[in-house]
Residue frames as a rotation matrix with the C-alpha (Angstrom) as fourth column:
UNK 1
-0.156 -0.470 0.869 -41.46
0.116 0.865 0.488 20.96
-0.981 0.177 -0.080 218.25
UNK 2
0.397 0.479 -0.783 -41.30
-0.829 -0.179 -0.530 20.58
-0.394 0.859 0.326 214.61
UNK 3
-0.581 -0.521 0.625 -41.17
-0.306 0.852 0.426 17.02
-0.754 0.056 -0.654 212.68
UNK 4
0.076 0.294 0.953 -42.74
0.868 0.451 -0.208 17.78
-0.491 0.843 -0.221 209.53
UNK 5
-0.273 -0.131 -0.953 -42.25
-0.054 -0.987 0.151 20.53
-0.960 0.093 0.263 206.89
UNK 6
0.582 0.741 0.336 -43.32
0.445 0.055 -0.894 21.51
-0.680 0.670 -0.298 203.77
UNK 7
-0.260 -0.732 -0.630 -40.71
-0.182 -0.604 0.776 22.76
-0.948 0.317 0.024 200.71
UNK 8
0.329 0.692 0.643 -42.51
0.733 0.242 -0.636 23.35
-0.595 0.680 -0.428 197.34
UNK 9
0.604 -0.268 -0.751 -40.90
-0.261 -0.956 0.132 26.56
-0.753 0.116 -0.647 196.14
UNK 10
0.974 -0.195 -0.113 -38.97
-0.114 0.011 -0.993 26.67
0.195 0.981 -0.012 193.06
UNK 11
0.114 -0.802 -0.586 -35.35
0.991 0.054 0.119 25.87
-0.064 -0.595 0.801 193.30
UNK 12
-0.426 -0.659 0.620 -34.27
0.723 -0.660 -0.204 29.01
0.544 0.362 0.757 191.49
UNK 13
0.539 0.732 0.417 -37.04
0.171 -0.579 0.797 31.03
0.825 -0.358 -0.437 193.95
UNK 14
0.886 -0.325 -0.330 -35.30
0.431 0.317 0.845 29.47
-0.170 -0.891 0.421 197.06
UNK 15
0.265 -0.962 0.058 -31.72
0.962 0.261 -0.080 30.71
0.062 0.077 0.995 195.46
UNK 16
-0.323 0.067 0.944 -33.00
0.237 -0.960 0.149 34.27
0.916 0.272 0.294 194.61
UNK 17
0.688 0.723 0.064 -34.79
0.028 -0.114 0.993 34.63
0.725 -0.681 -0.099 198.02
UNK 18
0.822 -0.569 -0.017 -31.93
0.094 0.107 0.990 33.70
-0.561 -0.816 0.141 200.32
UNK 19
0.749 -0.663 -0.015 -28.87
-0.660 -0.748 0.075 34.97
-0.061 -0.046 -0.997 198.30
UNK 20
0.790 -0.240 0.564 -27.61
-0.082 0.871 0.484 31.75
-0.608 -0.428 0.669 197.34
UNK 21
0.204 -0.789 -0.579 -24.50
-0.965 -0.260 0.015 31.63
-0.162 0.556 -0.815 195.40
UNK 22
-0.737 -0.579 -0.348 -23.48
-0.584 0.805 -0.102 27.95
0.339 0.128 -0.932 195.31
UNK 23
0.503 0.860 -0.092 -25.97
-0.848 0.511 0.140 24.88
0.167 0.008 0.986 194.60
UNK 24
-0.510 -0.830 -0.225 -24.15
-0.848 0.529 -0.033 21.73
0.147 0.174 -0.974 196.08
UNK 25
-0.549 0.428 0.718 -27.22
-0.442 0.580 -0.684 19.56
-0.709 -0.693 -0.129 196.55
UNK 26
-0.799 0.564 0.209 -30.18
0.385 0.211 0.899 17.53
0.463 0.798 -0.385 194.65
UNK 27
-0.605 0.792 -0.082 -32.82
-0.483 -0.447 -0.753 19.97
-0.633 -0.416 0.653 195.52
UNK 28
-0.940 0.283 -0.188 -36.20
0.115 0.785 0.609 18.22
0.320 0.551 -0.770 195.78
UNK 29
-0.474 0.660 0.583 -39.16
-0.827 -0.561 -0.037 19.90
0.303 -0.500 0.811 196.59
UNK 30
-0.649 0.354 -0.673 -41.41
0.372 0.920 0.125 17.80
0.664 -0.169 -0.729 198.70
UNK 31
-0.033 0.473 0.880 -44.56
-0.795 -0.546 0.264 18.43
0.606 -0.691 0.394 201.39
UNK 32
0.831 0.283 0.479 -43.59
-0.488 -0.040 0.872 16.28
0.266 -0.958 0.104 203.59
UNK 33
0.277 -0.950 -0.144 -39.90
-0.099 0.120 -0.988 16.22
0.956 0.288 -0.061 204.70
UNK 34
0.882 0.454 -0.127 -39.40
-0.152 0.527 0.836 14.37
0.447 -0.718 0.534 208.06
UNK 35
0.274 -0.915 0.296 -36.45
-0.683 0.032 0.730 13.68
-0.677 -0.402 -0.616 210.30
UNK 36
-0.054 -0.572 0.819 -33.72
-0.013 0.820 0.572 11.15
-0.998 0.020 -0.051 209.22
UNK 37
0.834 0.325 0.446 -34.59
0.512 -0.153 -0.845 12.52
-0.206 0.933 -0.294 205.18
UNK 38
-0.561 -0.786 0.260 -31.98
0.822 -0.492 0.286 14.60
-0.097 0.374 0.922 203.21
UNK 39
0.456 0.872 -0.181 -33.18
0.819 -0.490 -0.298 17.94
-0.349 -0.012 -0.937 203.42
UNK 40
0.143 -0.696 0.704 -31.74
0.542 -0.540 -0.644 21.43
0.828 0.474 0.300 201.83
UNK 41
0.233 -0.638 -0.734 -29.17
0.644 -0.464 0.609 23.96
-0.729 -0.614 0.302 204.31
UNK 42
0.786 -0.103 0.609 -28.23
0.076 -0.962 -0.261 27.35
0.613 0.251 -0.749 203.98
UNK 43
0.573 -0.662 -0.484 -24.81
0.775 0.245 0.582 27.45
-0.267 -0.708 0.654 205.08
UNK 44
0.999 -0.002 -0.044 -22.44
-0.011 -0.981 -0.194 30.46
-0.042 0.194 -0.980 204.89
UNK 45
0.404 -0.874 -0.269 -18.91
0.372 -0.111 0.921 29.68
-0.835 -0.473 0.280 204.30
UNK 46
-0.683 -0.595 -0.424 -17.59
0.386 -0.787 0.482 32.75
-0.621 0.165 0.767 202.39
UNK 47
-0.563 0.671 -0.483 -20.76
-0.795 -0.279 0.538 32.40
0.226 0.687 0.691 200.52
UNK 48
0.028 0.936 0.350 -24.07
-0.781 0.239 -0.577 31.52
-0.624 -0.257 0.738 200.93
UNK 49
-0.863 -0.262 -0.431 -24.27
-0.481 0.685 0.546 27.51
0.152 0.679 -0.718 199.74
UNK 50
0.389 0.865 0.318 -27.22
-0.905 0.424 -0.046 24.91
-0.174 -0.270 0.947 199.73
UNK 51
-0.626 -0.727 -0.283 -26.19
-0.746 0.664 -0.055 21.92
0.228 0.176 -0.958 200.41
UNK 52
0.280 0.909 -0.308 -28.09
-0.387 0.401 0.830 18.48
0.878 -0.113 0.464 201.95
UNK 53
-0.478 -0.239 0.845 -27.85
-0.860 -0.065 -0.506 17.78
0.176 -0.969 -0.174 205.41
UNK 54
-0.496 0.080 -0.865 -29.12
0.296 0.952 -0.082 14.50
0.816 -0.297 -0.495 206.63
UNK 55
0.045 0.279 0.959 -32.20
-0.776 -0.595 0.209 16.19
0.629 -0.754 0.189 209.42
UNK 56
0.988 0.153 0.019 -31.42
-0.080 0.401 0.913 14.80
0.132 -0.903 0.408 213.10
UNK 57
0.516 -0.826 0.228 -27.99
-0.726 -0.563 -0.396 15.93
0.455 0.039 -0.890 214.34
UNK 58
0.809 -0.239 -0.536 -25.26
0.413 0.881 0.231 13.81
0.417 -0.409 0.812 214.87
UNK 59
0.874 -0.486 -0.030 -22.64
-0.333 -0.641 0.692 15.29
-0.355 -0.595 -0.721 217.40
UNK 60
0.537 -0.472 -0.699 -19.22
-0.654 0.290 -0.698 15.15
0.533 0.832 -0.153 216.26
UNK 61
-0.512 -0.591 0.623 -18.15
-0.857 0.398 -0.328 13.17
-0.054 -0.702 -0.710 219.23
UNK 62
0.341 0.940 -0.003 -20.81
-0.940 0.341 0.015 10.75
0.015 -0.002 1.000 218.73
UNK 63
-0.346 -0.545 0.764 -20.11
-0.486 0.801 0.351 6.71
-0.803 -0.250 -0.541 218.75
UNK 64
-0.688 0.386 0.615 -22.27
0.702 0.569 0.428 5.89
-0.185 0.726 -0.662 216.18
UNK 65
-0.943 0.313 0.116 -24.66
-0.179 -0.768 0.615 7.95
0.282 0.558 0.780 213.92
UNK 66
-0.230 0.937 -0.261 -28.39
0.806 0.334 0.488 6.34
0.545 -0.098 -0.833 215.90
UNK 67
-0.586 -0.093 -0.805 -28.18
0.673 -0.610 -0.419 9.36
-0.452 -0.787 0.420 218.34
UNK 68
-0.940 0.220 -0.259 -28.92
-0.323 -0.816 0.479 11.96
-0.106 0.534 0.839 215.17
UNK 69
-0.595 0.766 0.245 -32.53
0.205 -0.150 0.967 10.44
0.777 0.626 -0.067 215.12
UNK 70
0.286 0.526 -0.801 -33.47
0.946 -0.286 0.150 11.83
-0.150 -0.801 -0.579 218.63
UNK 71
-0.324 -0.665 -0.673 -31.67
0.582 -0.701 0.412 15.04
-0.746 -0.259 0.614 217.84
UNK 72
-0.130 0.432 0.892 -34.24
0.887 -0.351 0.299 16.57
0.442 0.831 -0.338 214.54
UNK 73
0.660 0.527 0.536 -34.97
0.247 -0.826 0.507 19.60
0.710 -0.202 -0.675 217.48
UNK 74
-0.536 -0.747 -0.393 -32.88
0.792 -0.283 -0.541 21.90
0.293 -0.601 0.743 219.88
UNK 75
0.376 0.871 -0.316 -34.24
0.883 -0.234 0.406 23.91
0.280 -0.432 -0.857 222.23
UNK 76
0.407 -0.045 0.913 -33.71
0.346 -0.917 -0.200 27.57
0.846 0.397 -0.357 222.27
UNK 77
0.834 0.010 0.552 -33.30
-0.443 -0.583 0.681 28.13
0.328 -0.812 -0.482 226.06
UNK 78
0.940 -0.118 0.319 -30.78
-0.114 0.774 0.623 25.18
-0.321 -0.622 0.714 225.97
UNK 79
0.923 0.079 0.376 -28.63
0.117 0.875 -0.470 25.45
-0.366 0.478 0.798 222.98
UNK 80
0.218 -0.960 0.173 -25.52
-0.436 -0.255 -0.863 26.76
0.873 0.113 -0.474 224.21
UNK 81
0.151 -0.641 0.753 -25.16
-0.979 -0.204 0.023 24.73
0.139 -0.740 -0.658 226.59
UNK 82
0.836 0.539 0.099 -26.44
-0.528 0.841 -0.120 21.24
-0.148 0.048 0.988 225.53
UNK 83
-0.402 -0.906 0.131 -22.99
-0.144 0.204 0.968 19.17
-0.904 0.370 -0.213 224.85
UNK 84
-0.134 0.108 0.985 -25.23
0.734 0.679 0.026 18.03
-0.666 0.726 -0.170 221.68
UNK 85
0.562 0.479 0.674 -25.29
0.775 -0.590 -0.227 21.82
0.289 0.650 -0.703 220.26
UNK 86
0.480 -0.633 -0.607 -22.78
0.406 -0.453 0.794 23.79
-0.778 -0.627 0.040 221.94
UNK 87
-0.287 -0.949 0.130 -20.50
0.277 0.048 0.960 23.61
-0.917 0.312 0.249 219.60
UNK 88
-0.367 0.430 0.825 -22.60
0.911 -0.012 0.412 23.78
0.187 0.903 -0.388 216.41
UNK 89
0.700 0.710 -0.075 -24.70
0.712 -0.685 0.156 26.67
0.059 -0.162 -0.985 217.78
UNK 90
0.240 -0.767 -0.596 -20.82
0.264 -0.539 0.800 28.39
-0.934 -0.349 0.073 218.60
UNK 91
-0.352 -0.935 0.028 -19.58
0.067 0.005 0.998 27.72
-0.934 0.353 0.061 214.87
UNK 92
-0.938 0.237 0.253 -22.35
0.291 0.142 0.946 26.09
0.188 0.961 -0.202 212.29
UNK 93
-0.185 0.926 -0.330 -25.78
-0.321 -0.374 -0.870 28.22
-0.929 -0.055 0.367 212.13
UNK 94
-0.760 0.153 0.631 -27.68
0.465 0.806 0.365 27.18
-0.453 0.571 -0.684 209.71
UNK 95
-0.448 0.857 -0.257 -30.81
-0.831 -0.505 -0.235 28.49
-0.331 0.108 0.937 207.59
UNK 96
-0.932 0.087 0.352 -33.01
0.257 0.843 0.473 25.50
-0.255 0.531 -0.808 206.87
UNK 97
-0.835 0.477 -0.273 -35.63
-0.550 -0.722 0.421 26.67
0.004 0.502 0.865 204.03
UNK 98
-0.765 0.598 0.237 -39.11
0.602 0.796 -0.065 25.93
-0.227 0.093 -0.969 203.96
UNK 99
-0.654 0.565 0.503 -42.72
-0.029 -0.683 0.730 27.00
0.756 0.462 0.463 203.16
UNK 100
-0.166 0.232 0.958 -44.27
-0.959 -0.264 -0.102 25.87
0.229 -0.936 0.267 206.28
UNK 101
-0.770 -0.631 -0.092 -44.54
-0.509 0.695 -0.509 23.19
0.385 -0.345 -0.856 208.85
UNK 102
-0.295 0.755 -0.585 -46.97
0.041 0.622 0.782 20.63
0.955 0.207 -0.214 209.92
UNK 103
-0.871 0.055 0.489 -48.81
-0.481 -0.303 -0.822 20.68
0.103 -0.951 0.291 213.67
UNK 104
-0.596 0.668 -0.445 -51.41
0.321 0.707 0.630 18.06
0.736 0.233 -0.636 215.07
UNK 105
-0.224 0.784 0.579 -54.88
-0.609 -0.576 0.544 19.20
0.761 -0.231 0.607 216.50
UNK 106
-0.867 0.269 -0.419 -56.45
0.440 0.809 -0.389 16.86
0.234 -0.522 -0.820 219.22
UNK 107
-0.468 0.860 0.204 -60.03
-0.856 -0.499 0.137 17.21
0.220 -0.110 0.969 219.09
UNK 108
0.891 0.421 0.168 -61.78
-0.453 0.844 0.287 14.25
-0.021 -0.332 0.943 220.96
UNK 109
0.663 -0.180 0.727 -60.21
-0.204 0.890 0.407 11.65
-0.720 -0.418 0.553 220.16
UNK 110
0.609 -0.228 0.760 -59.16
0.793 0.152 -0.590 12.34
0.018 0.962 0.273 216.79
UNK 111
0.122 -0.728 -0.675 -55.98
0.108 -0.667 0.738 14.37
-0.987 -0.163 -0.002 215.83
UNK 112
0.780 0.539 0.316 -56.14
0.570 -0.406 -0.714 16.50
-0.257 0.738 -0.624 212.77
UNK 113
-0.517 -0.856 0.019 -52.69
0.811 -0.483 0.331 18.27
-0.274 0.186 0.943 210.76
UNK 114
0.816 0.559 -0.145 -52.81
0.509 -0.815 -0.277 21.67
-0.274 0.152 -0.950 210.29
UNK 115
0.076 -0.992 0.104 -50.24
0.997 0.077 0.003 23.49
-0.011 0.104 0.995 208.64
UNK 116
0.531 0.333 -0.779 -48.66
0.643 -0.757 0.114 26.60
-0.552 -0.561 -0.616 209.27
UNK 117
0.009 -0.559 0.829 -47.23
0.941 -0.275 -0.195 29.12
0.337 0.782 0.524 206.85
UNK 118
-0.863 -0.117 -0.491 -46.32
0.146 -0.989 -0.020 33.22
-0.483 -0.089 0.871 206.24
UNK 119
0.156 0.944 -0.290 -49.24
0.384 -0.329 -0.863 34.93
-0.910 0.023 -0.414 205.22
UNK 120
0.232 -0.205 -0.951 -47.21
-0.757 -0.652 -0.044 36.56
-0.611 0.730 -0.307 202.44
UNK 121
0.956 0.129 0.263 -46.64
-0.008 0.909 -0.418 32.72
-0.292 0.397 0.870 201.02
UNK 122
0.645 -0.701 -0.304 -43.26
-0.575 -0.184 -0.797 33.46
0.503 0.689 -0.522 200.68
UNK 123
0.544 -0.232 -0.806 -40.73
0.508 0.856 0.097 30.68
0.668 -0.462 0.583 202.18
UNK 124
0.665 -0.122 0.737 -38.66
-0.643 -0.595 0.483 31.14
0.379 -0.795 -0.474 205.03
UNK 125
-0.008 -0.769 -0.639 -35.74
-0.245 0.622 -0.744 29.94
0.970 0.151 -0.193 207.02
UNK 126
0.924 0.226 -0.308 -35.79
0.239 0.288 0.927 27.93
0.298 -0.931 0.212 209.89
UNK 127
0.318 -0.554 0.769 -33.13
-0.904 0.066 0.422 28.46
-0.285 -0.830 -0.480 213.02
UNK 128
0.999 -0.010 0.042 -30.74
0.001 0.979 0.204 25.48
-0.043 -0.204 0.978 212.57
UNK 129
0.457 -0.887 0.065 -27.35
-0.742 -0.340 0.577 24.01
-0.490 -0.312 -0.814 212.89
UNK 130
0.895 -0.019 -0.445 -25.28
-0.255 0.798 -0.547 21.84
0.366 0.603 0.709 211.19
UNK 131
0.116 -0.869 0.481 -22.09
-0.824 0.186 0.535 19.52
-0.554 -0.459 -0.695 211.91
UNK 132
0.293 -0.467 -0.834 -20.08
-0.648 0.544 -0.532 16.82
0.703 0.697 -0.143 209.92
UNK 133
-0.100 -0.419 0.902 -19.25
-0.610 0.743 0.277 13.20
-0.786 -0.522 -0.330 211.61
UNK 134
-0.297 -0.586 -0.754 -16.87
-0.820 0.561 -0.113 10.73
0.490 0.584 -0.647 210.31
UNK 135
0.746 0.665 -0.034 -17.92
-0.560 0.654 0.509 7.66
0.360 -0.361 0.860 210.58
UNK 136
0.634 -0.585 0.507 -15.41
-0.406 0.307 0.861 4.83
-0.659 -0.751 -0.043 211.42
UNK 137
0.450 -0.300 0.841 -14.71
0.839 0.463 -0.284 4.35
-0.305 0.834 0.460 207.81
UNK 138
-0.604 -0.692 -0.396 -13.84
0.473 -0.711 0.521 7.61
-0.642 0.127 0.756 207.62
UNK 139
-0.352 0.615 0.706 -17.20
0.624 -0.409 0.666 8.42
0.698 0.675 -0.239 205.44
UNK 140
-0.997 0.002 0.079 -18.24
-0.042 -0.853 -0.520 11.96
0.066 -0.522 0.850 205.88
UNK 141
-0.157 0.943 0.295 -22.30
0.755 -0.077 0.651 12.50
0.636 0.325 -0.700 206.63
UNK 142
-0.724 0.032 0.689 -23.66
0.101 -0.983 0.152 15.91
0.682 0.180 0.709 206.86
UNK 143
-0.015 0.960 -0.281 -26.50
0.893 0.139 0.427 16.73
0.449 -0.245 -0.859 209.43
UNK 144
-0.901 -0.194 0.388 -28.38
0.072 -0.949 -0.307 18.96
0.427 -0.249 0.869 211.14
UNK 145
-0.523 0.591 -0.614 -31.16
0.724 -0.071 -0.686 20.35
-0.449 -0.803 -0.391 213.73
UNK 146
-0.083 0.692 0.717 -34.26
0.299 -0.669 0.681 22.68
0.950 0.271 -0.152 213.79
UNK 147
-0.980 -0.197 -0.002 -34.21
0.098 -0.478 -0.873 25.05
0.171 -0.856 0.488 216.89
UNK 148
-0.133 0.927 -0.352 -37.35
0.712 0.336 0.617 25.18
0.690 -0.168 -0.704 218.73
UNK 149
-0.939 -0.300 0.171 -38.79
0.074 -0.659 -0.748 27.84
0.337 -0.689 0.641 220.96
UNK 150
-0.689 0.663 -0.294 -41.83
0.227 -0.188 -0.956 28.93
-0.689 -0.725 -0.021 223.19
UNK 151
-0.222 0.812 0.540 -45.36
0.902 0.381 -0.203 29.70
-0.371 0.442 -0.817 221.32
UNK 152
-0.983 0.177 -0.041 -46.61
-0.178 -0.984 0.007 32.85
-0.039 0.014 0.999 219.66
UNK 153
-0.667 0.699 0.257 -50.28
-0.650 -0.376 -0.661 33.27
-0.365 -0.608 0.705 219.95
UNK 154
0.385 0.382 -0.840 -51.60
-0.894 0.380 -0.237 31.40
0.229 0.842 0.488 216.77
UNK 155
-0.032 -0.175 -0.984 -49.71
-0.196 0.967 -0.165 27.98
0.980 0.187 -0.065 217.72
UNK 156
-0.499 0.334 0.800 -50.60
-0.851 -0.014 -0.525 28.32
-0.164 -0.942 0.291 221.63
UNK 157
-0.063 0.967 0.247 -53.46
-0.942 0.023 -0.334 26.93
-0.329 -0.254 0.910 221.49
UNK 158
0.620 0.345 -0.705 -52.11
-0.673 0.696 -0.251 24.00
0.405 0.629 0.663 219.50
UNK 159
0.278 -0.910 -0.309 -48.16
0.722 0.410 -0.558 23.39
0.634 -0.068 0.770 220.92
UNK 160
0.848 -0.458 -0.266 -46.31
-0.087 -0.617 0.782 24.31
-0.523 -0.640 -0.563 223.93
UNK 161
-0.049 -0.904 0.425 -43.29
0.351 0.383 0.854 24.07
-0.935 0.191 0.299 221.25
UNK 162
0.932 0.210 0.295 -42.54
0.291 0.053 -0.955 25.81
-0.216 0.976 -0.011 217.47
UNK 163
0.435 -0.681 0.588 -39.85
0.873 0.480 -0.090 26.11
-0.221 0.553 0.804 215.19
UNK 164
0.221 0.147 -0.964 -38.03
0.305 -0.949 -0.074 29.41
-0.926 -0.278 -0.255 215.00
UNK 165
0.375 0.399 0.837 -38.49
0.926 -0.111 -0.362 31.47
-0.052 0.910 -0.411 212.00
UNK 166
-0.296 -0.670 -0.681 -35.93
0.584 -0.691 0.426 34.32
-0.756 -0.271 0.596 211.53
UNK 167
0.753 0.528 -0.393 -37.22
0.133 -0.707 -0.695 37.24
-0.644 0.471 -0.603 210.01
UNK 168
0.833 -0.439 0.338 -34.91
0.380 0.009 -0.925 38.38
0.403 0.899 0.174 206.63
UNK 169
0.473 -0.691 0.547 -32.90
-0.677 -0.682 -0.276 41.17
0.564 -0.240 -0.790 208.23
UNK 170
0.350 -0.803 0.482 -31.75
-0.931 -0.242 0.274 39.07
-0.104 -0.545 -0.832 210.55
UNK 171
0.887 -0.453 0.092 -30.50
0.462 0.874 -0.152 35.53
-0.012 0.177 0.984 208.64
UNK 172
0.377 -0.904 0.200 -26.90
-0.422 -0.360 -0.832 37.32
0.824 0.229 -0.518 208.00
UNK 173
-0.057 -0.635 0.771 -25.99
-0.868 -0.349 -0.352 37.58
0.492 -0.689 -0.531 211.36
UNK 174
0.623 0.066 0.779 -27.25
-0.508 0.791 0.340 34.03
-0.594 -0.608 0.526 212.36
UNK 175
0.942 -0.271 0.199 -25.56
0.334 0.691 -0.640 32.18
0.036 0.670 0.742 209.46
UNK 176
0.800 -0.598 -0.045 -22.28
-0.299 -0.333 -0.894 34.44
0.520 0.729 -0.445 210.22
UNK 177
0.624 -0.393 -0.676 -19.54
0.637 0.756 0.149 32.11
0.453 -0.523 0.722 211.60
UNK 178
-0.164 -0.576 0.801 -17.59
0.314 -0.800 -0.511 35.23
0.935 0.167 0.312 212.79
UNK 179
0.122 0.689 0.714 -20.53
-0.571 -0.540 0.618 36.07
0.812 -0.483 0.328 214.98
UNK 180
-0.446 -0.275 -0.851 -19.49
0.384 0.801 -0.460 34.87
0.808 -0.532 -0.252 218.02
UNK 181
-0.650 0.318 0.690 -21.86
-0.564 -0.811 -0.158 36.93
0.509 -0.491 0.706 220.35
UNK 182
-0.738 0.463 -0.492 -23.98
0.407 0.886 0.223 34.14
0.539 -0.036 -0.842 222.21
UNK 183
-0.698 0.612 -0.372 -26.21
0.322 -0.195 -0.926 36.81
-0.639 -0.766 -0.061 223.96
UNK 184
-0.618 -0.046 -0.785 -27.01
-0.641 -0.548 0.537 38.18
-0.454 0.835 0.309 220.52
UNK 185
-0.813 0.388 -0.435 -27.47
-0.071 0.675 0.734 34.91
0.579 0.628 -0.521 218.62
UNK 186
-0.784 0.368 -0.500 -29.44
0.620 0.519 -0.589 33.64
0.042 -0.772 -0.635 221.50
UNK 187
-0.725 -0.062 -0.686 -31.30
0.007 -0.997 0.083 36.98
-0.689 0.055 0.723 221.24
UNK 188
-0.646 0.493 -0.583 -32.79
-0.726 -0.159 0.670 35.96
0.237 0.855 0.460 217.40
UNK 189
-0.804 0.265 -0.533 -34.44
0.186 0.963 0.197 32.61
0.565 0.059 -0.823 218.62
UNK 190
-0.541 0.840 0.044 -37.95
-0.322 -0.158 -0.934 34.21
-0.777 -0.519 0.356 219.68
UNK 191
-0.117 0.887 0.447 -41.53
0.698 0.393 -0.599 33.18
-0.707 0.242 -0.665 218.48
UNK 192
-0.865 0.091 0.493 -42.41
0.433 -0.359 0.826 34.55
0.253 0.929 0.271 215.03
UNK 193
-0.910 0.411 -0.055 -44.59
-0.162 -0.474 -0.866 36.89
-0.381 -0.779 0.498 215.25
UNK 194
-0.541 0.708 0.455 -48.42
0.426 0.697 -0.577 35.72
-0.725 -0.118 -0.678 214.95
UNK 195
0.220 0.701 -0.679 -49.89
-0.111 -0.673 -0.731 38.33
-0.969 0.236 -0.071 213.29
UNK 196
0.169 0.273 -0.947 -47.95
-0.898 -0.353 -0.262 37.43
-0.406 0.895 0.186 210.16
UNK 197
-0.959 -0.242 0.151 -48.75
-0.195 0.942 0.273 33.75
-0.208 0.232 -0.950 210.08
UNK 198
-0.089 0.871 -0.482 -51.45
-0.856 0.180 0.484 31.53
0.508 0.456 0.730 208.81
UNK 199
-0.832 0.109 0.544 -52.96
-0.051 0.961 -0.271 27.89
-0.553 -0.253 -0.794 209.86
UNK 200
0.197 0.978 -0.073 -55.18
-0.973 0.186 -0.138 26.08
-0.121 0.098 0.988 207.99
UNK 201
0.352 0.285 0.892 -56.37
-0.643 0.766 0.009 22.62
-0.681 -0.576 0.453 207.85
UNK 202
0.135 0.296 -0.946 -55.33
-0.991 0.027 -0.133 19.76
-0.013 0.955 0.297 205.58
UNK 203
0.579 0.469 -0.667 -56.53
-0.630 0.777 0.000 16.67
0.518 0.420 0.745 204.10
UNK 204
0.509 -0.031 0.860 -55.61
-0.742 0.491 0.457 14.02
-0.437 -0.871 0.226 206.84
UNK 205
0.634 0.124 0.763 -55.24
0.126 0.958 -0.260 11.34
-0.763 0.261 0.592 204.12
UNK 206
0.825 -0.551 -0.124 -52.44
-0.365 -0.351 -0.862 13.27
0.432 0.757 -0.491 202.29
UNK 207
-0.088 -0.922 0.377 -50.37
-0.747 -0.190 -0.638 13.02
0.659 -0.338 -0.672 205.07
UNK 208
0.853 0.227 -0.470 -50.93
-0.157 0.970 0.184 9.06
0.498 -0.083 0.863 205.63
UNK 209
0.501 -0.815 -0.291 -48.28
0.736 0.578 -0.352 7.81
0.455 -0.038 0.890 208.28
UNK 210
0.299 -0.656 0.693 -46.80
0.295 -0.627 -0.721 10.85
0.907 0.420 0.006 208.52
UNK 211
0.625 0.000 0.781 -47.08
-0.736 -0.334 0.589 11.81
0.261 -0.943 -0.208 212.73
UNK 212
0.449 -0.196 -0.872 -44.47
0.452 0.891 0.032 10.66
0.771 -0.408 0.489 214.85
UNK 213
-0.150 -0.408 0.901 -44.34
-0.416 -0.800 -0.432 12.48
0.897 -0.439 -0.050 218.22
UNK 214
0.409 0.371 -0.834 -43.20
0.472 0.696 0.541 10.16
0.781 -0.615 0.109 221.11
UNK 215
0.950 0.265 0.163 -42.81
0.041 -0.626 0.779 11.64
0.308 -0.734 -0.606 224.09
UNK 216
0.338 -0.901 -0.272 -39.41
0.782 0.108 0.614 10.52
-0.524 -0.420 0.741 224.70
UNK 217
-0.054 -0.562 0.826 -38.48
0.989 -0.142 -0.032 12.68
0.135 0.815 0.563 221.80
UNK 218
0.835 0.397 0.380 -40.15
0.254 -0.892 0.373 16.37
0.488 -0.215 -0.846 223.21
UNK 219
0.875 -0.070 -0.479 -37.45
0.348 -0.597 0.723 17.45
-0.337 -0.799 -0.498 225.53
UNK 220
0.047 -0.787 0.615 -35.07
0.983 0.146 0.111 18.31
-0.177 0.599 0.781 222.93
């Protein structure tokens, strides 16, 4: 699962890093960026753009736009066939940038954030999708998901759930709408590997408020 992140990185870092070509957003760095927030996207349509996405996917079939706040995660083993990702996961891949992401300990009684990052401190792009629904006015609003997969060794022990992290080489081919290869895509959505992550603790009382992981919400 992921339902906090961290984005602190310069804009012009984030533009040079991922090959951006077109800024269409108010980039706002922020350490703690949460579902239902505006958040920056890495979208690919003839060129790499950053745009803001609204996190918790609304489907474009949707009846109303409350659905998109159960819908911040997609599961990896699921998301070509879910009706709520099917279609997005066929057409809009996504890259959704960050420096790392937030995860809660349980130690007694008490539950403790810990956040996880690259060892090389350099940011990174989450697995995601995006899609566009019209409302009944006819107003457009942008959103999007964070794919989720199985553990790598380092977030075992914390979550039977993390966020996938696509190595460099292979953002191209997830962000290319062309790519229509669903054993392939399906293919990039594995556990980062452990060896070049970090975790360390932090300050409980930064992140005031900030957990919200009801069970209804896990099976995404």
């Amino acid at each position: 699962m992921c339902g906090r992140f961290v984005l602190l990185t310069d804009l012009s870092v984030i533009v040079q890093s991922f090959g951006i070509q077109e800024v269409a957003c108010d980039y706002r760095p922020d350490h703690n960026l949460s579902p239902g927030r505006e958040i920056p996207v890495i979208i690919h349509q003839d060129k790499n753009r950053l745009i803001g996405c609204r996190w918790g996917l609304i489907p474009s079939w949707a009846r109303d736009p409350s659905i998109g706040s159960r819908m911040f995660n997609a599961r990896a083993e699921t998301v070509a066939e879910k009706p709520s990702f099917r279609s997005a996961f066929r057409k809009r891949r996504c890259l959704i940038p960050a420096d790392g992401f937030y995860e809660w300990q349980k130690l007694g009684k008490v539950k403790k954030p810990l956040r996880f990052s690259l060892k090389s401190g350099e940011p990174f792009g989450f697995a995601g999708l995006h899609e566009t629904w019209i409302s009944p006015e006819k107003k457009s609003i942008q959103t999007c998901t964070i794919i989720t997969t199985e553990p790598n060794e380092l977030m075992r022990p914390i979550h039977d759930r993390m966020p996938v992290i696509l190595p460099k080489e292979w953002e191209t081919a997830w962000m290319d709408p062309d790519n229509r290869n669903p054993e392939g895509l399906l293919a990039l959505l594995k556990p980062y590997p452990s060896e070049e992550m970090t975790v360390f603790p932090v300050d409980p009382g930064s992140l005031s408020g900030i957990e919200r992981k009801p069970s209804s919400l896990m099976g995404f």
